[in-house]
Structures are given as structure tokens and as C-alpha cells.
C-alpha positions in Angstrom: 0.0 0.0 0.0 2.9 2.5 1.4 4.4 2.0 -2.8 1.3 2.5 -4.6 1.0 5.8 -2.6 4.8 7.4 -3.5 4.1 6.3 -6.9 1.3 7.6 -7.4 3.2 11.1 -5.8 6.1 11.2 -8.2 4.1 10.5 -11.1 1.7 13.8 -9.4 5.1 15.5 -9.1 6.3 15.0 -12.6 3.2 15.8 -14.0 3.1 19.0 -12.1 6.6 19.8 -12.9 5.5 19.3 -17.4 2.6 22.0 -16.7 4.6 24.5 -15.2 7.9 24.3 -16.8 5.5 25.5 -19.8 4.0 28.2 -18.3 5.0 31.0 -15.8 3.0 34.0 -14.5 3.8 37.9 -14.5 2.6 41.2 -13.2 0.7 41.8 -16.7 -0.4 38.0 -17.1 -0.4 36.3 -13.5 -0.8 32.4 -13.5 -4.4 31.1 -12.2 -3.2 28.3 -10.0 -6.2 25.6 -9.4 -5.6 23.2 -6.1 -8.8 20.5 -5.2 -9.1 19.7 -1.7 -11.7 16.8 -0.5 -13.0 19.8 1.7 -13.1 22.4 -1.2 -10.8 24.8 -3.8 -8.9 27.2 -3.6 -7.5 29.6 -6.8 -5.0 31.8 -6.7 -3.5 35.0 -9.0 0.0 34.7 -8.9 3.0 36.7 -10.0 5.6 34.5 -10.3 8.4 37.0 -10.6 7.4 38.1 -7.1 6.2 34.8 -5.8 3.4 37.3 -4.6 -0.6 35.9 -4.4 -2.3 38.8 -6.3 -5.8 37.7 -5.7 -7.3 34.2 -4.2 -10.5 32.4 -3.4 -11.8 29.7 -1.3 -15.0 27.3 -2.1 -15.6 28.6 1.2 -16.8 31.9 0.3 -19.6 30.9 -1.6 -23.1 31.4 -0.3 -24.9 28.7 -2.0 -23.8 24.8 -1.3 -24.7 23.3 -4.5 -22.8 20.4 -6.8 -19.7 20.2 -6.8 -18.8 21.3 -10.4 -21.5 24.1 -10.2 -19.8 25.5 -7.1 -16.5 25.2 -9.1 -17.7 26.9 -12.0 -19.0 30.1 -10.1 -15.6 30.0 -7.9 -14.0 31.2 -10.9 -16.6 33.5 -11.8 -15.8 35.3 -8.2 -12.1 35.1 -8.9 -12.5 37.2 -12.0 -14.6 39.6 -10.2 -11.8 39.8 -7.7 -9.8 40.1 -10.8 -11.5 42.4 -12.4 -11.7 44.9 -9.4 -7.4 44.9 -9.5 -7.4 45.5 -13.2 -6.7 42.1 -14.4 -7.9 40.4 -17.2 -5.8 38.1 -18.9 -4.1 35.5 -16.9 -2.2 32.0 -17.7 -4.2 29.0 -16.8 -2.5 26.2 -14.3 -4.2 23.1 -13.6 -1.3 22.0 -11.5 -1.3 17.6 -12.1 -5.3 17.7 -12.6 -6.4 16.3 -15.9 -8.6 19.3 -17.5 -12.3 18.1 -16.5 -14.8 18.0 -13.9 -14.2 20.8 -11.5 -10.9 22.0 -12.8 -12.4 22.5 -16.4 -15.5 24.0 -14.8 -13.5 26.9 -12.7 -12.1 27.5 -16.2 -15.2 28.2 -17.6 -16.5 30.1 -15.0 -13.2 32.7 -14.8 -13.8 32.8 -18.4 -17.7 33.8 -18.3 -17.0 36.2 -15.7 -14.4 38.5 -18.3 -10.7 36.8 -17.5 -8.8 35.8 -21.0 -6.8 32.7 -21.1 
């Protein structure tokens, strides 16, 4: 059991490390970072040549329970309000070692709809 589990972390880790060695974020064009929790999500704004945290947001914050992917879709809506408020509007997209579906590919949609450009 104690292998399957590192495995499965170093093949997380590698696939991590082929996202972001394609990507990075600036000032201009932060990176949206995505990370799934079995208690929620959390998205982050991030300026990479600062290793500052621009804007974030928690599942938390929502009012309204709701489905999972639902909930995931309007968290990215409020991120791009939050974005929108600090004069942001394009950004780089980071899925960290999620596959794009389900609620990663549903906060996409939702940062989208709400006026970000990936």
C-alpha cells in the first residue's frame, strides 16, 4: 500500500513539474493556480516574478452549497470579479497535475464567463 501511494506522488510531481515548466506568471499576465481539496478549492492570482498571491478564493466563500462542479464553476466567476476589481484580465491557466475536467475544467469556464482571457 505504502508503494502505490509514492508512486502515485512522483508520477503527481512530474506531471506537475511538465505543466509549469511550460508556463509561468507575471505582473501583466499572473498564473491562475487551481488546487482540489476533498474539503473544497482554492484559486490563486499569482505573480511569479514576485512569488506574490495577487488575488485568491476559497469554495468557502460561496453562499450557495450546490454540486460540486457548479460550485466550481461560479468560484471562478468570483475570482474574476476579484480580478477584475485589481485591473486584471488576462491571466495564464494552471491546472497544477489535474487532468482538465470536472471541476478543474469548470472553474475555467466560470473565470472565463466572468471577463478573464486565457
Amino acid at each position: 500500500m505504502e508503494k502505490n501511494v509514492k508512486l502515485n506522488n512522483e508520477r503527481k510531481a512530474r506531471r506537475h513539474g511538465r505543466v509549469r515548466a511550460k508556463i509561468g506568471g507575471t505582473a501583466a499576465r499572473p498564473r491562475l493556480s487551481v488546487f482540489r481539496s476533498n474539503r473544497g478549492m482554492y484559486l490563486q492570482l499569482i505573480d511569479d516574478t514576485t512569488g506574490q498571491t495577487l488575488v485568491g478564493a476559497h469554495s468557502k466563500e460561496l453562499k450557495g452549497a450546490g454540486k460540486n462542479v457548479d460550485q466550481a464553476k461560479s468560484l471562478g466567476k468570483l475570482l474574476a470579479e476579484k480580478a477584475q476589481a485589481k485591473k486584471i484580465t488576462s491571466v495564464v491557466f494552471d491546472r497544477g497535475f489535474y487532468k482538465y475536467h470536472g471541476r478543474v475544467k469548470a472553474v475555467a469556464e466560470g473565470a472565463r464567463e466572468g471577463g478573464l482571457q486565457f
